[in-house]
N, C-alpha and C positions, 0 to 999 in steps of 0.2 A: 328113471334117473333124474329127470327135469324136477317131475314131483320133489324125491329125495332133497336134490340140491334148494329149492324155493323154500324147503319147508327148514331147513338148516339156516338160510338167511334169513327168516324170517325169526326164528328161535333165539340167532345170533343179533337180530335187531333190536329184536325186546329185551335180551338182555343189556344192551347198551342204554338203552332210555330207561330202563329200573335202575342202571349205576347210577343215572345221573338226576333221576329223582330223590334214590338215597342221597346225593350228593348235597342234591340242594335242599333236603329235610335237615342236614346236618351242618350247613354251613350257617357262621355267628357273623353278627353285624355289630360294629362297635357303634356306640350309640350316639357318639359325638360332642355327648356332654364333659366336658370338665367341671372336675370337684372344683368349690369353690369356698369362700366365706367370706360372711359381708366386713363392711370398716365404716364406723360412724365416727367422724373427727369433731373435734369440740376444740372451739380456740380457749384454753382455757387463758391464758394473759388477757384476751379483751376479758373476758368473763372476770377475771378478780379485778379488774378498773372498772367495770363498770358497775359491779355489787359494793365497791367503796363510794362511788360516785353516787346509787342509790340510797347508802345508809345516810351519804351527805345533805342530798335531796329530802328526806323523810326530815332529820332533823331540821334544815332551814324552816320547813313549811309548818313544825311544830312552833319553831319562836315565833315565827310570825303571826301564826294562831293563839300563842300566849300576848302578844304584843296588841294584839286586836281585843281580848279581853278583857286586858287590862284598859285598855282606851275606854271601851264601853263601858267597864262597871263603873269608869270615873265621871263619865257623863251622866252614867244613874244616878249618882252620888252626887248631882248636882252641879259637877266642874260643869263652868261654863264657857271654857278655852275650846276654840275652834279646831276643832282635830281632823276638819274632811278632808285635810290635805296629807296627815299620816293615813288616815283609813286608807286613801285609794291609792295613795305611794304604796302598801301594804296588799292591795288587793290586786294590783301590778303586778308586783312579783311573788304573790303568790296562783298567781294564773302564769303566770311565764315559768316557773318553777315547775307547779303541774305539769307544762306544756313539757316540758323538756322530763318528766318522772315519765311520762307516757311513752314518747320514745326509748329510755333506758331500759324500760321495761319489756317492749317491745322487741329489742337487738338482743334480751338478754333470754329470749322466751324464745328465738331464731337461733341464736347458739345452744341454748340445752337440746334443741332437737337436732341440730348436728348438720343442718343445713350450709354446705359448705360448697365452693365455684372449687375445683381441682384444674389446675394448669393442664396437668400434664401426667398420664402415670404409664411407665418404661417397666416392662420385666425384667430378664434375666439379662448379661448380657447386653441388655438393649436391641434385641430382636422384634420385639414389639411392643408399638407405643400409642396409647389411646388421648384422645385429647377428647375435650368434654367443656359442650357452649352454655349447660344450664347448670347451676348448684343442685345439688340434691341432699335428702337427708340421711342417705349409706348407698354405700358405692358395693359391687359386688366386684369382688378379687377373681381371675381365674387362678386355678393351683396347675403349675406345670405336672401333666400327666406322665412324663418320662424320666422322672427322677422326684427324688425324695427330700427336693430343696424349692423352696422359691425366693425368689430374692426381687423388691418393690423398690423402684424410685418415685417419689409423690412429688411433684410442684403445687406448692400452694401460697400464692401472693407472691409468686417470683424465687419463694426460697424451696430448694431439692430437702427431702427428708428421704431415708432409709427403712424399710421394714422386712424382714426376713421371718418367712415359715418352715417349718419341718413337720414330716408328717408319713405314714405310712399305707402304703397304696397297696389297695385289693382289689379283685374282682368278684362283679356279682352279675349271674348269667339271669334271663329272664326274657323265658319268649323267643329265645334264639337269640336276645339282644346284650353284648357286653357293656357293662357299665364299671366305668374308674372311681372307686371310694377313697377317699382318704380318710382313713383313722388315726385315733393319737397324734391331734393337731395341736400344734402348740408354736406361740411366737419369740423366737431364740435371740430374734437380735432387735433393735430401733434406735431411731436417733430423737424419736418424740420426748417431747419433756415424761409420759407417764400411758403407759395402755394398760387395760380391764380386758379380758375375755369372757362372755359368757355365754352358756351352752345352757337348753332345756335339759338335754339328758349330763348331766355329768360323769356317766361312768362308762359313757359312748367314745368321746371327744371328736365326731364326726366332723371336718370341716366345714359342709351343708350346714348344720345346727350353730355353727359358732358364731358368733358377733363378736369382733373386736371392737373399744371404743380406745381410739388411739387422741389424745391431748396434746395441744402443742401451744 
């Protein structure tokens, strides 16, 4: 009878630890990541003042290269008028003029890469809010995994801007591990002067693959 009984709890034990092997073969782990997409900001208002200021630059340093020409083929030509004091009036500003094309060029080659300081960026709500001590050249968005909206407040230079996504959440198991997709991403609302999306796969519209470049 002891036998009997030992050999039943013991039948009854193993079948407890095989449920709970099954248990934990089948049990999923979320994976933690949120879908995301990146945002590269462009100021475009400094960027058209400073492409007017370049085409203004380029031409001064032209007259004044026409002006130095003309000085010297009239010296060849024998003028014998003292001109060393236009040449290096002349050669003045057009070293000062260079000096200042080199920078324009420079601020203008840091905004096309979209190198930008963000104040401040608030999600939904305003439940969470990230603050940011270096400029970067794209920012990665998270996508709220519990709904099929997000909605961005941006500070940039002090001024709040708006940006809102929509998009449709899947799942994909792998390895026991769940992971949140968002497909058919696309940006519904903004207060930016002008946003571009663009995605490698087009016919995806994965949020992970998207780049907005949002202009302001």
């Amino acid at each position: 009878m002891k036998y009997t009984t030992r050999t039943l709890l013991l039948f009854f034990f193993g079948c407890l630890v095989l449920i709970a092997i099954s248990c934990d073969d089948n049990e999923l782990n979320l994976s933690g990541a949120e879908p995301f997409f990146k945002v590269v900001f462009i100021n475009q208002d400094s960027m058209d003042r400073l492409t007017v200021r370049q085409k203004e630059i380029k031409a001064a340093i032209k007259d004044i290269d026409d002006s130095v020409s003309v000085i010297t083929g009239l010296i060849a030509n024998g003028d014998e008028t003292d001109y060393s004091g236009n040449l290096s009036s002349l050669k003045d500003q057009k070293a000062a003029l260079t000096k200042e094309q080199t920078t324009v060029n420079n601020n203008i080659k840091v905004i096309k890469s979209g190198k930008v300081q963000l104040d401040r960026l608030t999600g939904d709500a305003g439940e969470s809010e990230v603050t940011y001590e270096d400029s970067l050249t794209s920012y990665k968005f998270p996508l709220n995994s519990n709904a099929d909206i997000s909605r961005y407040y941006i500070t940039i230079n002090g001024e709040t801007y708006t940006l809102e996504a929509t998009y449709s959440r899947e799942t994909a198991v792998k390895e026991r591990t769940v992971t949140i997709l968002a497909n058919n991403f696309d940006i519904t609302e903004y207060s930016f002067n002008s946003i571009k999306i663009s995605q490698k796969d087009s016919t995806n519209f994965s949020s992970n693959e998207a780049k907005v470049t949002a202009y302001f």
